[in-house]
C-alpha atoms as one frame of an Amber mdcrd trajectory, in Angstrom:
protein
 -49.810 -23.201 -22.570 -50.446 -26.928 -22.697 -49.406 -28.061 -19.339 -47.681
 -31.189 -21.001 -45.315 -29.794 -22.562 -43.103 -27.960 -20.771 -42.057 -31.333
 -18.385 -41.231 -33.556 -22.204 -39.113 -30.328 -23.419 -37.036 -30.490 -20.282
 -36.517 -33.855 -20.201 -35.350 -33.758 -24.105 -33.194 -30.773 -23.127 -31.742
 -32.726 -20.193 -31.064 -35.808 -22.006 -29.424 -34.540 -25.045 -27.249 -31.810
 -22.599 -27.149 -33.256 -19.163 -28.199 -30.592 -17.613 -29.939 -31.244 -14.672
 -33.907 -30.977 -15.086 -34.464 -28.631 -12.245 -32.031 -26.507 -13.698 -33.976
 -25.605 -16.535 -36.691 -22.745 -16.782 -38.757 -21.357 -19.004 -36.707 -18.289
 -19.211 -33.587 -19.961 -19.744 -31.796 -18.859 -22.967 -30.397 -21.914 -24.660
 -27.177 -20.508 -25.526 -26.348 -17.802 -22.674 -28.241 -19.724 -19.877 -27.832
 -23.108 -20.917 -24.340 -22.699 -23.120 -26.437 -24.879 -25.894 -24.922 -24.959
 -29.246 -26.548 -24.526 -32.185 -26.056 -28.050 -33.411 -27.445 -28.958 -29.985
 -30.447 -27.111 -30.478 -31.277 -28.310 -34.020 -31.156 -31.811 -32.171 -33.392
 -31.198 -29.387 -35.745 -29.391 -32.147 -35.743 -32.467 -34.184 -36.331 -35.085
 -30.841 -39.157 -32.165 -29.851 -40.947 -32.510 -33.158 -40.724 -36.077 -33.275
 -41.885 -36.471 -29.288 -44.491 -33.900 -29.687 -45.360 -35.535 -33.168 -45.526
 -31.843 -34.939 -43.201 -29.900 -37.743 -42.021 -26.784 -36.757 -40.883 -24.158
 -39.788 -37.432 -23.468 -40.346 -37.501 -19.704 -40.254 -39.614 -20.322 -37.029
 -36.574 -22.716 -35.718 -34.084 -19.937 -36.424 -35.622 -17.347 -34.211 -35.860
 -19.847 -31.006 -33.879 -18.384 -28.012 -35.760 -19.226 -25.120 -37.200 -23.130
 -23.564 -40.144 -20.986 -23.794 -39.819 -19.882 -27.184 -39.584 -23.497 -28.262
 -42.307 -24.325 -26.195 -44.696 -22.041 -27.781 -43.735 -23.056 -31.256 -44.771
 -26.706 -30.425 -47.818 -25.553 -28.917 -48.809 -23.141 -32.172 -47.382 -26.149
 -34.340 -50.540 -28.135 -33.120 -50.118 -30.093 -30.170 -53.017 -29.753 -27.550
């Protein structure tokens, strides 16, 4: 995985939740770890795309529970 983008996602996540960035993981499921909402989630989706300057498909957007999983979808999405 692109080293870049895993430090931008937190800091989206962060920003739109206030969770602190060293609190978030890979792992972290956005709404059992991180008690993210779903209307949460389509934001930070949205600020992702537009930071990471991709699109990411809305059946691919509904299956997104992990940081990771949204970090993989930018990276297959075409950001290098």
């Amino acid at each position: 995985m692109n080293k870049e983008i895993l430090p931008k996602l937190y800091g989206i996540i962060s920003s739109q939740t206030g969770i602190y960035i060293g609190d978030i993981s890979p792992d972290n499921d956005f709404e059992d770890d991180l008690n993210i909402s779903d209307l949460e989630l389509a934001e930070i989706i949205s600020l992702a795309e537009d930071t990471f300057e991709i699109e990411i498909d809305t059946e691919d957007a509904k299956k997104i529970r992990t940081v990771a999983d949204l970090a993989i979808l930018i990276e297959e999405a075409g950001f290098i």
